[in-house]
C-alpha positions as CSV (number, residue, x, y, z in Angstrom):
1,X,0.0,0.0,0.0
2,X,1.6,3.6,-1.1
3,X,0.3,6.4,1.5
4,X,0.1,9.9,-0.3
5,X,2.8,12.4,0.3
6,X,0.1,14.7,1.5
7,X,0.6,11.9,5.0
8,X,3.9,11.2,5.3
9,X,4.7,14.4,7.6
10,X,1.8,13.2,10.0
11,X,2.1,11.2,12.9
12,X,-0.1,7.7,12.6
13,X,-1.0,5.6,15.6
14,X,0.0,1.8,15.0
15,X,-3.0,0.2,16.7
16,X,-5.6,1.7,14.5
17,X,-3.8,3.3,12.1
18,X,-5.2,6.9,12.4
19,X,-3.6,9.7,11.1
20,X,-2.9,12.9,13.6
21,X,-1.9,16.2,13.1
22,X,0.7,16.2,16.0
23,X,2.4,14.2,18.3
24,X,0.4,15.6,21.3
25,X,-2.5,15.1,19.7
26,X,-1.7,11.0,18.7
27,X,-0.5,10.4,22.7
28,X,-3.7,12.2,23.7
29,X,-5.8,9.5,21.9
30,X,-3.7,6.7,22.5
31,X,-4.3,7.5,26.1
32,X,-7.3,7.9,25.9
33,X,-8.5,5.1,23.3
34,X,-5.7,2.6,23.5
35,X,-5.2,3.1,27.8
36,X,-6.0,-0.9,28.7
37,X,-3.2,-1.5,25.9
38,X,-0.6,0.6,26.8
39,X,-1.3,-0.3,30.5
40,X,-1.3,-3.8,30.3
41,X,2.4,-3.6,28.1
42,X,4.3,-1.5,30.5
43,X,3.5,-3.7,33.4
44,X,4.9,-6.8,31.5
45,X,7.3,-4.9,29.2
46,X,11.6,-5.2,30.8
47,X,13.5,-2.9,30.0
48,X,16.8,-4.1,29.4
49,X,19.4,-5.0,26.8
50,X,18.6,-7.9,24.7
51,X,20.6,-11.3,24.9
52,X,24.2,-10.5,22.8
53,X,23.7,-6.7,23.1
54,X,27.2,-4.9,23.3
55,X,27.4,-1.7,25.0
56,X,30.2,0.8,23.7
57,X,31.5,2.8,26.4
């Protein structure tokens, strides 16, 4: 699928794949519309390096 060029400057939530004009405006809905997903992610998600990760110092 080719998006117009008219979208490609606007933010688009990856759930439902709305278009926004901002980015205020696409975390505004996505917590509003999307809270039980975004809730239910962070409390399981780790944040942590990945198994081989190699941190440059």
């Amino acid at each position: 699928m080719v998006l117009p060029l008219v979208d490609e400057d606007k933010p688009k939530c990856y759930l439902c794949h709305d278009g926004f004009e901002n980015v205020e405006k696409l975390r505004e809905h996505q917590q509003l519309v999307h809270k039980d997903y975004f809730e239910k992610n962070d409390s399981e998600m780790k944040r942590e390096p990945a198994p081989g990760d190699v941190t440059v110092f």
